[in-house]
C-alpha positions as CSV (number, residue, x, y, z in Angstrom):
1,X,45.0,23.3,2.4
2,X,44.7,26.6,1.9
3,X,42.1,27.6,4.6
4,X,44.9,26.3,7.1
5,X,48.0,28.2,5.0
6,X,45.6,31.1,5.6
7,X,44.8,30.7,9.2
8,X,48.3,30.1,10.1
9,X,50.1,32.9,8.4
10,X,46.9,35.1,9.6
11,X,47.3,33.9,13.0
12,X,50.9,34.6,13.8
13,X,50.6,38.8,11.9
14,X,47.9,39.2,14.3
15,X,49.4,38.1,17.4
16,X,52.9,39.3,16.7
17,X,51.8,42.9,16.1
18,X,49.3,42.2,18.7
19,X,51.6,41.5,21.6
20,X,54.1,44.7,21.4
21,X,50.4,47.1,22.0
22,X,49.2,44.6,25.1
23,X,52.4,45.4,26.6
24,X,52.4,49.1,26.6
25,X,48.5,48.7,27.7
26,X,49.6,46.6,30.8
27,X,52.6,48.9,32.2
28,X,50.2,51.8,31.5
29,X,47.2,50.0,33.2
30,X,50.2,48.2,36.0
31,X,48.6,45.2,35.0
32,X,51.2,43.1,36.3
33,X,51.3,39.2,37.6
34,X,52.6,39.1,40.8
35,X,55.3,36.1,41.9
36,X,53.6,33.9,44.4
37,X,54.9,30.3,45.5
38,X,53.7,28.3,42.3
39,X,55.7,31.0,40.3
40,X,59.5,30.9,39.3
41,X,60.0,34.7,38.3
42,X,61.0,37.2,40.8
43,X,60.0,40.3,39.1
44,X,56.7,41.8,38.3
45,X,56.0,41.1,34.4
46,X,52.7,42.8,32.2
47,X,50.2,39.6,32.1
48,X,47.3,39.7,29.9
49,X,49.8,38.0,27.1
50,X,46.5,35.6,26.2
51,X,44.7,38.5,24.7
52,X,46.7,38.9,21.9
53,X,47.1,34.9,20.7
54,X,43.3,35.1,21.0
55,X,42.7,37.5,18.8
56,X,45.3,36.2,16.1
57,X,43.2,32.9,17.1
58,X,39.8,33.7,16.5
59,X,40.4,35.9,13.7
60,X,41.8,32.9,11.9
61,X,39.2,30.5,12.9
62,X,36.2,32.7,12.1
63,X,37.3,33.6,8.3
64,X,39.3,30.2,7.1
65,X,36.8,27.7,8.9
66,X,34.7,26.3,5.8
67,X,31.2,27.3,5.5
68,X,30.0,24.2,5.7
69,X,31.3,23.2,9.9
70,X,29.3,27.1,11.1
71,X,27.2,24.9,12.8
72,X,29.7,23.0,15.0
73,X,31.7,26.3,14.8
74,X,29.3,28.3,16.1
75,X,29.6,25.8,19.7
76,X,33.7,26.2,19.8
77,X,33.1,30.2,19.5
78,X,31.3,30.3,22.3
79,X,33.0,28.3,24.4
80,X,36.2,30.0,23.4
81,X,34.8,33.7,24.4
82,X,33.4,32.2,27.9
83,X,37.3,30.4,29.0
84,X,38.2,33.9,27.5
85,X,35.9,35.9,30.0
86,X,37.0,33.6,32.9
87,X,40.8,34.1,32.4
88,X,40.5,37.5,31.8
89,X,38.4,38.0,35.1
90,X,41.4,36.0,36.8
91,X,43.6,38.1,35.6
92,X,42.6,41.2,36.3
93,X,41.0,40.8,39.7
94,X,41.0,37.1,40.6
95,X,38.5,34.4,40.7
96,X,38.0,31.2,43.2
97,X,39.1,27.7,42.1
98,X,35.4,27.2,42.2
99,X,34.0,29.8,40.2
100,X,36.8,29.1,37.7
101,X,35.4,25.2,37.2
102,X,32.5,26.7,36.8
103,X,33.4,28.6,34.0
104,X,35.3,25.5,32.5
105,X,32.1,23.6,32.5
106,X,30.3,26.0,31.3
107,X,33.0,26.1,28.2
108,X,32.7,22.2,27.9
109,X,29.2,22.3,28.4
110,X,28.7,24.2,25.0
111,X,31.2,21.7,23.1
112,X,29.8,18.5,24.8
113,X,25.9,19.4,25.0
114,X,25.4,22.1,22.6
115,X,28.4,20.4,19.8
116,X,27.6,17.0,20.6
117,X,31.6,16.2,21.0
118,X,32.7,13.7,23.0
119,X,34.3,10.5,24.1
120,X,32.1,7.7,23.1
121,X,34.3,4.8,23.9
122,X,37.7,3.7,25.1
123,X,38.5,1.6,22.2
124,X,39.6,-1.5,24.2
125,X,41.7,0.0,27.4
126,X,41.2,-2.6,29.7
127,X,38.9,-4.4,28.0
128,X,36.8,-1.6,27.4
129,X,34.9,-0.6,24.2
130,X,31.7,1.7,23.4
131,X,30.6,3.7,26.9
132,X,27.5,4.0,28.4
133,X,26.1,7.5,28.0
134,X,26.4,8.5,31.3
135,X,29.9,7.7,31.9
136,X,30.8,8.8,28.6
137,X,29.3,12.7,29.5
138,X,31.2,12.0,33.1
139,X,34.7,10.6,31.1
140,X,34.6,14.2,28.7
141,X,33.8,17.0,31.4
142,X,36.2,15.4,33.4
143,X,38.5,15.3,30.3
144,X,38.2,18.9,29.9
145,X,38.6,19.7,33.2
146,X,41.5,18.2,33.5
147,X,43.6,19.4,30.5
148,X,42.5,23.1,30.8
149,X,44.2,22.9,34.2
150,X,47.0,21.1,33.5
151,X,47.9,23.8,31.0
152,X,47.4,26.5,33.6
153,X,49.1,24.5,36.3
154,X,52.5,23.9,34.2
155,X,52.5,28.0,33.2
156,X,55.2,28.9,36.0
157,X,58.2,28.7,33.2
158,X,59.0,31.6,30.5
159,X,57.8,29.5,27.2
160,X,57.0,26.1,28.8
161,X,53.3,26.4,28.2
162,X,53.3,28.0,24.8
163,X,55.7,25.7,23.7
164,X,53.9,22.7,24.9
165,X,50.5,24.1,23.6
166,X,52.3,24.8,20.0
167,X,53.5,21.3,19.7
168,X,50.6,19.5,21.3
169,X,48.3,21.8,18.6
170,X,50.7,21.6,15.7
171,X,51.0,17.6,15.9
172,X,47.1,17.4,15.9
173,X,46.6,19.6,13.6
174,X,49.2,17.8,10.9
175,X,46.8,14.5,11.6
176,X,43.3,16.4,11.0
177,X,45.0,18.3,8.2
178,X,45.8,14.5,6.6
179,X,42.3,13.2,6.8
180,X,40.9,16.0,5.3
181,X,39.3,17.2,9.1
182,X,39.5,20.9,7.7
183,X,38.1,23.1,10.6
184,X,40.0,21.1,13.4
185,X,43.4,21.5,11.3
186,X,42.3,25.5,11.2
187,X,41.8,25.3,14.7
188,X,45.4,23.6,15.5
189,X,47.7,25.4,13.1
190,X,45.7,28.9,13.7
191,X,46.8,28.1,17.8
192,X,50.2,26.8,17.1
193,X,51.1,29.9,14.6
194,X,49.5,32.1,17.4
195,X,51.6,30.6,19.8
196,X,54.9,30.9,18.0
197,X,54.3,34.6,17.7
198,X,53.3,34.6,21.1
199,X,57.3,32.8,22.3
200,X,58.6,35.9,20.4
201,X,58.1,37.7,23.6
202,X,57.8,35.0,25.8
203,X,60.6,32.9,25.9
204,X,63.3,34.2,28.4
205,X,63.7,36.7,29.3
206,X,60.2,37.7,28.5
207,X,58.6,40.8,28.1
208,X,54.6,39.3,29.0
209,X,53.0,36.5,30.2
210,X,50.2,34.8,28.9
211,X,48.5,34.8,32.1
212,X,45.0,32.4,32.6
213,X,43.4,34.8,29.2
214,X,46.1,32.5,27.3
215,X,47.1,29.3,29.2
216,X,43.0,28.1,30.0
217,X,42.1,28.9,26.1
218,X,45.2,26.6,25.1
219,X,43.9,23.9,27.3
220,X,40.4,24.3,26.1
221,X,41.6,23.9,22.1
222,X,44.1,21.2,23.0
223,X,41.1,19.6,25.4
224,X,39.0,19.8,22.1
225,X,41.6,18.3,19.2
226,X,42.5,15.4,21.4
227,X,39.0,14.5,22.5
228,X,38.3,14.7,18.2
229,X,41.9,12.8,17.3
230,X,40.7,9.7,20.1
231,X,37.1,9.9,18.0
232,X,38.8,10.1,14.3
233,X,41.6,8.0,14.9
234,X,39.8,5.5,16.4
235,X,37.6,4.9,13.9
236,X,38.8,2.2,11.5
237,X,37.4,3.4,8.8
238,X,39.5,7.0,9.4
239,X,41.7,7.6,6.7
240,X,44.5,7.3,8.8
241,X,43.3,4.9,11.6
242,X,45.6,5.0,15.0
243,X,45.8,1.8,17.2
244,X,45.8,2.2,20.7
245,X,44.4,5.8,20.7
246,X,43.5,6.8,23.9
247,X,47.6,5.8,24.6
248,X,49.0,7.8,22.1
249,X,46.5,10.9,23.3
250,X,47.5,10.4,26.4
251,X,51.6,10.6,25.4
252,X,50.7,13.8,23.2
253,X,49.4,15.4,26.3
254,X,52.1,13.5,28.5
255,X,54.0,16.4,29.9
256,X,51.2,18.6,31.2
257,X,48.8,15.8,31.6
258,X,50.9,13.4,33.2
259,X,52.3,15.9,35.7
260,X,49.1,17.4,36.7
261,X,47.6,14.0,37.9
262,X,50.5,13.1,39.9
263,X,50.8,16.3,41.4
264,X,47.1,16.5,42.2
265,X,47.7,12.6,43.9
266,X,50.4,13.9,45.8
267,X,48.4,16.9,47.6
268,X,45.7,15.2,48.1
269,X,47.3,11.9,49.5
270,X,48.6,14.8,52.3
271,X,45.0,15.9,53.1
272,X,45.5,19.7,50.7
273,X,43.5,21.1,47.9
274,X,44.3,19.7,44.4
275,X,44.7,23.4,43.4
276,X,46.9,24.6,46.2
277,X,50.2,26.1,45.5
278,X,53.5,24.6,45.9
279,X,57.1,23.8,44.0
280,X,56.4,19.9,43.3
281,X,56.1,20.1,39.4
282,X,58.7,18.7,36.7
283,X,59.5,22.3,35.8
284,X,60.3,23.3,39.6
285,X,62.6,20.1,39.7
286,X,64.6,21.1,36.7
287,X,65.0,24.5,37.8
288,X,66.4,23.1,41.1
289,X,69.4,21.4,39.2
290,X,70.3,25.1,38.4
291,X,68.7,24.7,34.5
292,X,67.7,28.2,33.6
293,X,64.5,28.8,32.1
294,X,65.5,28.0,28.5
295,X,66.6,24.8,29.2
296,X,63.8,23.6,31.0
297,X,61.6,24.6,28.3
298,X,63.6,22.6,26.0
299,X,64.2,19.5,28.0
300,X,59.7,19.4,28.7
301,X,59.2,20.2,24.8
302,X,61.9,17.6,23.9
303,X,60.5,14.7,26.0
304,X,56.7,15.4,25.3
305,X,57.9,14.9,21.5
306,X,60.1,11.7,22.5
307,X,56.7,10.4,24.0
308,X,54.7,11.4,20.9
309,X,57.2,9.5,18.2
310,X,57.4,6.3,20.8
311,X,53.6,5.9,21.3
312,X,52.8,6.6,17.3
313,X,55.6,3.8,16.9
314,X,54.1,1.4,19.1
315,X,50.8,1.4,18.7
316,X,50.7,-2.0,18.0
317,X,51.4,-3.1,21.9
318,X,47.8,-2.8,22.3
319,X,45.8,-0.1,24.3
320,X,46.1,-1.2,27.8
321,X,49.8,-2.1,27.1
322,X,50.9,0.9,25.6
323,X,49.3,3.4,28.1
324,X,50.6,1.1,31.0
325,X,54.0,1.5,29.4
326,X,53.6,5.6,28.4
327,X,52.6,5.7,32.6
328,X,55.5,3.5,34.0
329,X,58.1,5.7,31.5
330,X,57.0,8.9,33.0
331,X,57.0,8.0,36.6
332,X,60.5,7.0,36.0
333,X,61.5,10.0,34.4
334,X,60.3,11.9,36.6
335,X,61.2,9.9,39.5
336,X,64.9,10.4,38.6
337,X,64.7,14.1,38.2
338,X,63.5,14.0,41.6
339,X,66.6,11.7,43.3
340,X,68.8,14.0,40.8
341,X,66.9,16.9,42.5
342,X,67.5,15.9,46.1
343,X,71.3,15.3,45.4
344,X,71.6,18.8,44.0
345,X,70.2,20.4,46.9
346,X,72.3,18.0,49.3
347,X,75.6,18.7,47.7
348,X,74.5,22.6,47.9
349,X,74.5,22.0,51.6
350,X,77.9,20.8,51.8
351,X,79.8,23.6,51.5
352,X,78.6,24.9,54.4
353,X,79.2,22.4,56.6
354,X,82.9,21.9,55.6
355,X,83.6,25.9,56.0
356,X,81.8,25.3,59.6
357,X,84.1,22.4,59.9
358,X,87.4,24.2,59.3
359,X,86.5,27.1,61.0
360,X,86.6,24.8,64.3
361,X,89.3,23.4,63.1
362,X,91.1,26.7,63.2
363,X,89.9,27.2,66.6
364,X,91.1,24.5,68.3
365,X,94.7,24.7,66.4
366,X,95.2,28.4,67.1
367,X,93.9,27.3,71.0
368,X,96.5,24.6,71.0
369,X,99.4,26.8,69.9
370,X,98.4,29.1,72.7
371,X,99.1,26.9,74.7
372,X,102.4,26.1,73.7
373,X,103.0,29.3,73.8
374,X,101.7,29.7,77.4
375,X,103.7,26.3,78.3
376,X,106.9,27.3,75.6
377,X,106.9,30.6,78.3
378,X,105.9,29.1,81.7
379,X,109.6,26.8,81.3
380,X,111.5,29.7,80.3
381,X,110.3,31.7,82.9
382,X,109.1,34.4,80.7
């Protein structure tokens, strides 16, 4: 308990102090992100943001981790420096989609390979229990890969994905921190405290962004606590077994998870790159129906923790139940942002059409008392 009081409070000093220095750096150094079409901010903002929560991060991790987990540690270090090194690089003078999932591999490849952690079975989804080796190694990468870019991919709102990272880390590491899983409840309170330091300045209007140095580090940590939550809590003889695990993991990651997949289906059902740009996320919708940047922090935060309580509350449903239901919910939801969405921008299109309206109407009625006019004179011989 008190490695993780430690690690938190250690955490958040760093990175608050930490943030104020990285912004002077980046308007000295014009280190700017620029707005492109995936973006929703207008003006050029310092980026780099990440640096600083990673060093309140690792700080933490290295001194309150017990002495006993170094070995595993040692595994997560590394693969935390090399996401670091490839969003850094990004930053500062881009990288290819490619060479980017290269460097996320590379980052899993230490944690899988090198710190033997990964998903070993899907504890009856579908009928489904312990994994042959293979497709277990293919089911983890592909795990990693996938929530590392759905935290980079939902990174287009001030505070949406430091919020979501803080709540996603914070509600894992409250579980590892009650079965006694010391170094992964270090790991998620030291990146939820880092984060909250970090929405000091974030949240709009914000001063910094975290830029791919922050956002592909939370997704590796998050990627890393969920894949050890589905191992611990699946285990029946975990202090605190969960039923239906790879559900409720799945509704903890809901938000960015959720709306990665379905905006990967939709490019590539339209023949486009997964990882091309456009405006088709939940957070673009929501800032359609004129919500400001606030707001649609708080309504994703807000629903990802609706999800969280539900699925922990009905984990009895079963596996396959459960994670059918968690699915079907968010479709819906998301479905009827989209309808709510299209109104929005239909009704915005009426004014338009009625001041276009009336303005012919003037026409004709100031043509037609002409006329009168004309017809009023041509009888009076005027």
């Amino acid at each position: 308990m008190e490695n993780v009081i430690i690690a938190t409070v250690l955490s958040f000093v760093i990175t608050y102090f930490g943030i104020p220095v990285l912004i002077k750096v980046a308007e000295l150094k014009n280190l700017y992100d620029e707005p492109d079409e995936r973006k929703s901010h207008k003006t050029l903002k310092p980026t780099l943001g990440g640096m600083g929560f990673f060093a309140g991060f690792i700080v933490a991790v290295t001194v309150c981790a017990p002495s006993q987990t170094m070995s595993p540690l040692q595994y997560l270090l590394a693969a935390f420096f090399i996401i670091f090194m490839v969003g850094l690089k990004d930053d500062i003078v881009g990288l290819s989609p490619l060479k980017k999932l290269i460097g996320e591999i590379c980052a899993a490849f230490c944690i899988v390979y090198l710190g033997n952690l990964q998903i070993t079975s899907m504890y009856g989804l579908f009928g489904i229990e312990e994994l042959p080796a293979h497709v277990s190694l293919m089911l983890t990468y592909f795990t990693f890969v996938v929530v590392i870019n759905a935290f980079n991919l939902i990174d287009g709102v001030d505070g949406l994905a430091g919020s979501i990272g803080m709540l996603v880390s914070g509600v894992l590491g409250a579980y590892f921190l009650y079965v006694h899983e010391v170094m992964y409840a270090v790991i998620g309170f030291g990146l939820a405290a880092s984060l909250a330091a970090f929405l000091i300045y974030n949240i709009s209007p914000s001063k910094i962004f975290m830029g791919d140095t922050g956002s592909l580090l939370v997704g590796l940590v998050n990627s890393i606590l969920i894949i050890k939550f589905i191992n611990v809590a699946g285990n029946p003889a975990s202090e605190l077994p969960i039923a239906s695990v790879p559900a409720v993991a799945f509704a903890i990651l809901i938000i960015p998870l959720f709306d990665t997949l379905r905006v990967f289906a939709l490019r590539m059902s339209k023949g486009r790159s997964p990882f091309s740009a456009d405006r088709n996320h939940i957070h673009h919708y929501l800032l359609a129906l004129k919500l400001n940047h606030r707001q649609t922090t708080l309504v994703c935060v807000i629903a990802n923790a609706a999800f969280i309580a539900v699925a922990f509350g009905l984990q009895h449903l079963g596996t396959t139940t459960l994670l059918t239901g968690v699915m079907a919910s968010a479709f819906i939801c998301t479905t009827l942002v989209y309808v709510m969405k299209k109104r929005a921008l239909s009704k915005s299109l009426l004014p338009s059409t009625a001041n276009t309206n009336t303005t012919n109407t003037t026409i004709i009625n100031t043509s037609s008392k002409i006329l009168t006019v004309n017809n009023e004179g041509v009888l009076q011989d005027k």
